[in-house]
N, C-alpha and C positions, 0 to 999 in steps of 0.2 A: 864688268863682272864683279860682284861682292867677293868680297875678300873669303879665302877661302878658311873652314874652321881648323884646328886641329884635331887629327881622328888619331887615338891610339890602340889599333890594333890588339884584338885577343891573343895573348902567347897560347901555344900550344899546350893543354892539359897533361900532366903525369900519366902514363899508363898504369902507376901503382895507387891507390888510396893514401893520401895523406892521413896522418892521427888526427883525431877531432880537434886537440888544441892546437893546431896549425890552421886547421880548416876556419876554426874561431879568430883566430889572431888575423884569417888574412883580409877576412867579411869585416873586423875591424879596421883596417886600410883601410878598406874600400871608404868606408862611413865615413873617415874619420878624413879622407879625400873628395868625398861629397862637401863635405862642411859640417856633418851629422853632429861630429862630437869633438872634443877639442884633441888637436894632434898634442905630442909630446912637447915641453917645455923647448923651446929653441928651432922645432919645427915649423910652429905657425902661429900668429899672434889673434889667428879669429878664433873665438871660443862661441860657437855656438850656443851652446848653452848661457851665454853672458846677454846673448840677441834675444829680441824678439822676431818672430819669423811669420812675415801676412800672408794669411791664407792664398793660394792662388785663385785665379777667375776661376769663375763653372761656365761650365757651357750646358746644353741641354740636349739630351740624345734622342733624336727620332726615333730610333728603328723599331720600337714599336706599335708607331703609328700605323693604324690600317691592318693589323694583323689581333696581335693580342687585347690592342685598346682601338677602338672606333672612332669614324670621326667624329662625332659630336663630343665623346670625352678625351679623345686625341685635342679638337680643339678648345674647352675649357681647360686641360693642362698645360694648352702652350700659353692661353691666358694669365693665367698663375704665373707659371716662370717669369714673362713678362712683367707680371707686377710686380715680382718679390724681386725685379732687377737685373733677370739674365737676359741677354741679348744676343749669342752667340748661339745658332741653333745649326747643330750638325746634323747631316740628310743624305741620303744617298738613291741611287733608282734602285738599288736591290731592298730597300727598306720595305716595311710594311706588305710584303708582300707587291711592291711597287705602288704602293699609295701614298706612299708619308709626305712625297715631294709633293705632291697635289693638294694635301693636307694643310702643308706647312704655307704653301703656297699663298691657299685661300685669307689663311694666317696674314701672314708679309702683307697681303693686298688692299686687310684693314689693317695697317699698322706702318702706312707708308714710311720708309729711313728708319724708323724704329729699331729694327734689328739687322744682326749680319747674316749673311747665310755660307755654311761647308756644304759642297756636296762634290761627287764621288764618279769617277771610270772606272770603269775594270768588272766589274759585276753585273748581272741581270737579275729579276726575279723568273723565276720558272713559270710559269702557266699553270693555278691553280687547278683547273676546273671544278669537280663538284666538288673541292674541300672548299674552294673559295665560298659555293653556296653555303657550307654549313658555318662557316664563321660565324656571324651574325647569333646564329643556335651555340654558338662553344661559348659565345663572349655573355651572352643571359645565363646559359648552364653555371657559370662559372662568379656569376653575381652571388647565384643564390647557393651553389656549392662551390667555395674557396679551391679545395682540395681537388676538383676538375681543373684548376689553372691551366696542367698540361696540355689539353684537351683545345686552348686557345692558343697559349705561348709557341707551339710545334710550327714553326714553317718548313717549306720546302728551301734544301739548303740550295742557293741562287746561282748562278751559269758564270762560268767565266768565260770573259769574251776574250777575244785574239785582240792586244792593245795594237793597234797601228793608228795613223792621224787619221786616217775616217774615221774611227770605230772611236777618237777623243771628240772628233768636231759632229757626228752625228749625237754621240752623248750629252755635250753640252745645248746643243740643241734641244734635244726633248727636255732635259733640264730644266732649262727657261723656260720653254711652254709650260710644262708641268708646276713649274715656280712661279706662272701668270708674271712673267716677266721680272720676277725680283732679281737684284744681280745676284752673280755668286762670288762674293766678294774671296773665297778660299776656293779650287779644284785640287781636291785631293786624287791618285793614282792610290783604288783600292785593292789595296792586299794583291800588291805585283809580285812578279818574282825579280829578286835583287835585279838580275841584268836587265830586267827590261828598264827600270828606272834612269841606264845610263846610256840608252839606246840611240844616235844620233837622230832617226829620224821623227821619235817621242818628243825629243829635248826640241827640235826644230819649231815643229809643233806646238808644243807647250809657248816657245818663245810667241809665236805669232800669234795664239791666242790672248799672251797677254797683251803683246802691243797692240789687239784690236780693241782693246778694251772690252773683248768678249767672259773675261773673269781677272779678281784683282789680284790675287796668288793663286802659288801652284804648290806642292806638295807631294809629299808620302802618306801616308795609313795602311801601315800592313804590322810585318815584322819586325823583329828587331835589325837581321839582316837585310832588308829593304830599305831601312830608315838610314842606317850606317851607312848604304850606297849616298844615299840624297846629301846626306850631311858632307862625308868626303868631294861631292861634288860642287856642292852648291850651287851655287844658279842655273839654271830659274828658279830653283828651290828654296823655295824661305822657309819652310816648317815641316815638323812632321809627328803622326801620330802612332803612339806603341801604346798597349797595358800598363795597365796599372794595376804591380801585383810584389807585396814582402815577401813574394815567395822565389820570384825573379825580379831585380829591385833597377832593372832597366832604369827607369828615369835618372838610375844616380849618377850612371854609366860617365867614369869621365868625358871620354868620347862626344857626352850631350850637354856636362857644364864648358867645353871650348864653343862647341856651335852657340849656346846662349850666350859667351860672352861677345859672337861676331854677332849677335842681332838676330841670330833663329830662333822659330818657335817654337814651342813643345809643346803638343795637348796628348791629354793621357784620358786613357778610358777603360772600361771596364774593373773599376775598383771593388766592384761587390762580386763581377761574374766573371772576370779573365780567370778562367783554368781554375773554374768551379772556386773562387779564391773563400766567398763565404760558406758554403759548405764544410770547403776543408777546415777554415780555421776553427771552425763554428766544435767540428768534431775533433776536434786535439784539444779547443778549451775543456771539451765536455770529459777528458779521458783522464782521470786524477796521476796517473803515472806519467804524463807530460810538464807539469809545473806551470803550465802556462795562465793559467786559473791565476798564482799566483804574481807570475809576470803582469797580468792584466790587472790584476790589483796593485802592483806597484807603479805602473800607471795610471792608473786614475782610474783604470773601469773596471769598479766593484759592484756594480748595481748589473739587476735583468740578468735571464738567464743568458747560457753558451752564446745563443745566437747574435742577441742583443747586444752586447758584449765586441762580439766579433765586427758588427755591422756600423760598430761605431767607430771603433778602431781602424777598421778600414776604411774607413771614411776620410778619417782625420790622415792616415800614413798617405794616402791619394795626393790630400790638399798638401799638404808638409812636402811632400818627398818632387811635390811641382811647383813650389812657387814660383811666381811671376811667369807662370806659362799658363792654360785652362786644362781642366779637369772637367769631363763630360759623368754627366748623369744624367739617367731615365726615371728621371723621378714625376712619374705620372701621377700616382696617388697622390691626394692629399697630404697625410699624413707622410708619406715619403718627402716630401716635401718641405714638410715643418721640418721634421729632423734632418735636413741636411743642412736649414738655414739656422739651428740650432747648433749643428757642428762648427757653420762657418762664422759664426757670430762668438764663439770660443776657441781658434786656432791656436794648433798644439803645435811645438815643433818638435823636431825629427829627434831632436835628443830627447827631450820628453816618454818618446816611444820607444827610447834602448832598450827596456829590459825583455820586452816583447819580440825584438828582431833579436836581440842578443840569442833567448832563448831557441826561435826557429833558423837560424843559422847553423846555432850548436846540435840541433835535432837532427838537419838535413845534412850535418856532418854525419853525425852517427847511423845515420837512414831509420830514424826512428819516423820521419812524416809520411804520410801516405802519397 
């Protein structure tokens, strides 16, 4: 059994509201416990800011293959990532309206060893029926009017199924077939609830999948409460995946630097879309009574409007706030594309972006964020 990580436990919250410089001082720890910023003279002798900090890996997000994006431009986008050097392609059967695996599949099939493959229990996709006919019509409507995106991006939210070892070894099965036989070099448990993660007859399970050599890890992708189970238990678990989001700054989580230093993985996702994170931030830059306009200039992103602005920043806090773990992005477009290899091709690190977390710390003390 791998050595197990240390987990330190959330104390229990005040029932009273602390005053915001307290709230501020404590978001400071934390960081400054991350490795974010330099601790006090005589506390720590790494000075982050004296580092440079490399970008973490990308990985590349399916889940809109087969729903929003089609196969043919589902598969010129896995193209792309491929070329530009990602190799890590995360998939699940709830994706794409249950297409992406097939997709990605087709993908793997010309590209034999080429890449790795994530994919996923715990979820199903529902049974379209006539919405699945109109896809095809949302994904044209939406060529030639932008602002129909809705009208594509909508799926049916996906089934969850009863985890027991049928319900892992029939999953992995259609997996495979579905993946024309590529391994799955990761099985992630999707978005479980905590307890099932430490379920004996899961864990048993899981074991004997890996010794068949039927996948080459196993994992979490849920919660942050789900991920804390795997992590405290560790084996079979070697990794796990949470958001990625300044608003909840999980990845700093001490909790997640003891698991990295016993050898666990981190992949982080949703940096534009965890809990609306570009919207929101997009609309606090845009509100002059926030500062944060300014914040984002004392950073470095003074150029493009609100959104622009937001979407890089959040880009960059993703990579920074994961190094040496992966960072999953649905960068289908083109253009989404470039700019991310624009971002990763100038990695910031975490101090770099004080003034910006500083500032939304000190907001969601005051409950000024929405």
């Amino acid at each position: 059994m791998s050595p197990r990580p240390r987990f330190c436990p959330r104390r229990a919250m005040p029932t009273r509201p602390l005053p915001p410089a307290v709230w501020a001082c404590g978001w400071r720890i934390i960081w400054q416990r991350a490795g974010v910023v330099a601790m006090p003279d005589g506390l720590s002798a790494a000075h982050v800011s004296d580092r440079a900090v490399t970008a973490a890996g990308v990985g590349f997000g399916c889940a809109s293959l087969g729903s929003r994006i089609g196969a043919t431009e589902g598969r010129r986008a896995l193209e792309r990532a491929l070329a530009a050097g990602i190799t890590w392609f995360d998939v699940a059967p709830a994706y794409g309206d249950g297409q992406a695996e097939r997709i990605l599949g087709a993908f793997a099939a010309a590209h034999p060893g080429a890449i790795t493959i994530t994919s996923k229990v715990g979820l199903a996709p529902r049974p379209m029926g006539w919405r699945g006919a109109l896809r095809p019509l949302a994904r044209s409507a939406v060529a030639m009017l932008p602002q129909l995106r809705g009208l594509a991006a909508t799926g049916r939210v996906p089934a969850r199924l009863p985890l027991g070892p049928e319900t892992l070894r029939q999953s992995v099965g259609a997996s495979l077939a579905a993946l024309r036989g590529a391994p799955i070099d990761r099985l992630m448990l999707h978005d479980p609830d905590p307890a099932d993660v430490t379920r004996p007859d899961l864990l048993a399970c899981l074991t004997d999948l890996l010794r068949e050599g039927r996948v080459g890890a196993v994992g979490v992708a849920g919660s942050t409460a789900a991920a804390a189970a795997a992590v405290v238990l560790g084996a079979p678990y070697s990794l796990v995946q949470i958001a990625s989001s300044p608003f909840d700054p999980a990845a700093l989580a001490p909790w997640l630097a003891g698991w990295r230093r016993a050898g666990g993985g981190v992949v982080t996702h949703g940096a534009l879309g965890a809990g609306g994170a570009l919207a929101r931030l997009a609309a606090l830059v845009a509100r002059p009574d926030t500062g944060l306009r300014a914040a984002l200039a004392a950073a470095g992103y003074d150029d493009g409007p609100p959104r622009t602005a937001a979407a890089a920043f959040l880009t960059d806090y993703a990579l920074a706030a994961n190094r040496g773990g992966i960072c999953l992005f649905s960068a289908c477009a083109p253009h989404h594309l470039e700019a991310l290899a624009a971002r990763m091709a100038a990695p910031r690190r975490l101090a770099d972006l004080m003034p910006v977390l500083d500032r939304l710390n000190l907001m969601s003390a005051t409950g000024t964020t929405p």
